[in-house]
N, C-alpha and C positions, 0 to 999 in steps of 0.2 A: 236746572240740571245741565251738566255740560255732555253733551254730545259726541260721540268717539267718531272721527272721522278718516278715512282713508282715501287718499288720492288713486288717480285711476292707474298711474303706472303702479304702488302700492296694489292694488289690484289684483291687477296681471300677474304677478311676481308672488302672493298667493294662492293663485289659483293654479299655479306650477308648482309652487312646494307645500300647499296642503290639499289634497285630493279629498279631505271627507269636509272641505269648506263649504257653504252654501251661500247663492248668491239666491237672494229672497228681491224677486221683484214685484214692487206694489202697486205700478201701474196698473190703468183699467184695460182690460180687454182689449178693447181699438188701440192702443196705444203701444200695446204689446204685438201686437199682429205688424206694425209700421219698423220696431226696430226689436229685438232680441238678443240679449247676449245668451250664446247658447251653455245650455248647461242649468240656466238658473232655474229656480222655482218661483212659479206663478202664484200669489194670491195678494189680488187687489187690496188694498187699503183701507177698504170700504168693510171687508170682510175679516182684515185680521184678527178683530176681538172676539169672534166667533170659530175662526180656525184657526185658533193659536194650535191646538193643540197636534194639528200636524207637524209642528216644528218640535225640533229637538233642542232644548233651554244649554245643553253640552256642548251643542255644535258652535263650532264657530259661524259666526252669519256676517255676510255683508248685507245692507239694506240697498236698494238701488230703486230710483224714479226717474222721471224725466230731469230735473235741475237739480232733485238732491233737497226742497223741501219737505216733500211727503214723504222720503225715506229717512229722514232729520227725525219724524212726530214717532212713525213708526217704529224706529231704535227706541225713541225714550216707552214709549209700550210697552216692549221686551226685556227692557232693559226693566222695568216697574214689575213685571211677571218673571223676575232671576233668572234673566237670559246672561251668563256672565261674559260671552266672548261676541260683541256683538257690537258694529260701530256700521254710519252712513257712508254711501258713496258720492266726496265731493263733488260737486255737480254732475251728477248723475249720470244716468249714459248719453245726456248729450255730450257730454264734456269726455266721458272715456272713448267715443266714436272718434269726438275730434283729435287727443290725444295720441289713444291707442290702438284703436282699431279702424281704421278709416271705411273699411269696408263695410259699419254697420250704418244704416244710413238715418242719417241725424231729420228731424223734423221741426 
């Protein structure tokens, strides 16, 4: 399955011109508590087969993890359950700290 992927500036640049986007993060708990992009929604990885069904399949979603592996598994999920707008964030929020947001701190 190919994987939809968005870079971090791609990102950013959505998250200003669609407001009903969602940024799905599936990091665990500690790892969430260390860096944050704000705005997004939390539900670890561990957990999404069981709370999918808080997510909207309409919405657009960006996946996002530490490197951008676990939110790679997590698309194809969504993407398997007719999530139709819906791609990973290339290397994850390390990589968008370093990029684009410096102020979020990388671990």
């Amino acid at each position: 399955m190919d994987i939809p992927q968005l870079s971090p500036q791609e990102l950013e640049a959505r998250m200003v011109a669609e407001p009903d986007l969602v940024v799905l993060d599936v990091r665990p708990t500690k790892e969430r508590s260390i860096a944050t992009l704000p705005g997004s929604v939390h539900i670890p990885a561990s957990q999404l087969v069981r709370r999918i069904d808080e997510l909207d399949p309409d919405a657009p979603t960006v996946v996002l993890c530490h490197f951008g592996i676990r939110s790679m598994a997590a698309t194809a999920l969504l993407l398997e359950r007719d999530f139709d707008d819906v791609c990973s964030l290339t290397g994850g929020i390390d990589l968008y700290a370093r990029e684009v947001a410096p102020d979020i701190p990388r671990y």
